[in-house]
N, C-alpha and C positions, 0 to 999 in steps of 0.2 A: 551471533548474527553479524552476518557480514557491514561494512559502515555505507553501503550502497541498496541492503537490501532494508537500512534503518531511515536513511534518505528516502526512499518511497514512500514507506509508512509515516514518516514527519509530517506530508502531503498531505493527509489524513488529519493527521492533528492540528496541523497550521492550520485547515480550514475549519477545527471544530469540529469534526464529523464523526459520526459511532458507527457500529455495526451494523450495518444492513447499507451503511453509504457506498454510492459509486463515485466514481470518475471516467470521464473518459479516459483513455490511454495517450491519446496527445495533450489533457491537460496537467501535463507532472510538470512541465517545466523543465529545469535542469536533472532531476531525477533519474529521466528518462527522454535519451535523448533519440528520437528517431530519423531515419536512412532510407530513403528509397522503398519503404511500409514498414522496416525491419528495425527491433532495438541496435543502435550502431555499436555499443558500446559491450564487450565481452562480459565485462565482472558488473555490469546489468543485465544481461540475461541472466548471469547464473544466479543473481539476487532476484530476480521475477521466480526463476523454476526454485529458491528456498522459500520464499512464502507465500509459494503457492501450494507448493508442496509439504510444508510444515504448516496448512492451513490458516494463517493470517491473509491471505486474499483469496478469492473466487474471480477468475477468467469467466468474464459475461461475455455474452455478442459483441456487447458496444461500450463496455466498463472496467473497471476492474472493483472492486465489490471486496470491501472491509469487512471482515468475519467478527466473531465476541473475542476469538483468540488473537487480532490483529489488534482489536478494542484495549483488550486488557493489558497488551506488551505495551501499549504508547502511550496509557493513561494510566503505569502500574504506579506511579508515584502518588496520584490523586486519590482524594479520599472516593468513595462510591458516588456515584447520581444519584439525584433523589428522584424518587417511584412516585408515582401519582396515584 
């Protein structure tokens, strides 16, 4: 995985978040840097289309949307959540 398209998904973890989390798409921060509506930055788009594409995010309306498969890659070192 590319070291741009692991910087998105840290986004996700830095704010504690699991699967079924969103974000907006302007709140990445440096992640993701935006242009005139457009990501500005080349080797960020192509890290947007790998995990979207290898299924670690879901393209919503107005999010971008943490799968179990995006869950798993950024919390593979932790032990499991506990279930209720």
């Amino acid at each position: 995985m590319s070291p741009e398209a692991e910087k998105i998904l840290w986004v996700f973890r830095d704010r504690g978040l699991r699967s079924g989390s969103q974000i907006h798409p302007a709140d990445f921060g440096d992640a993701v840097i935006w242009e005139a509506g457009f990501v500005r930055d080349e080797p960020v788009r192509l890290a947007l289309a790998e995990l979207f594409g290898n299924g670690y995010l879901i393209e919503c309306p107005a999010a971008f949307e943490l799968t179990e498969a995006g869950e798993q890659f950024i919390y593979a070192g932790e032990a499991p959540r506990a279930t209720a």
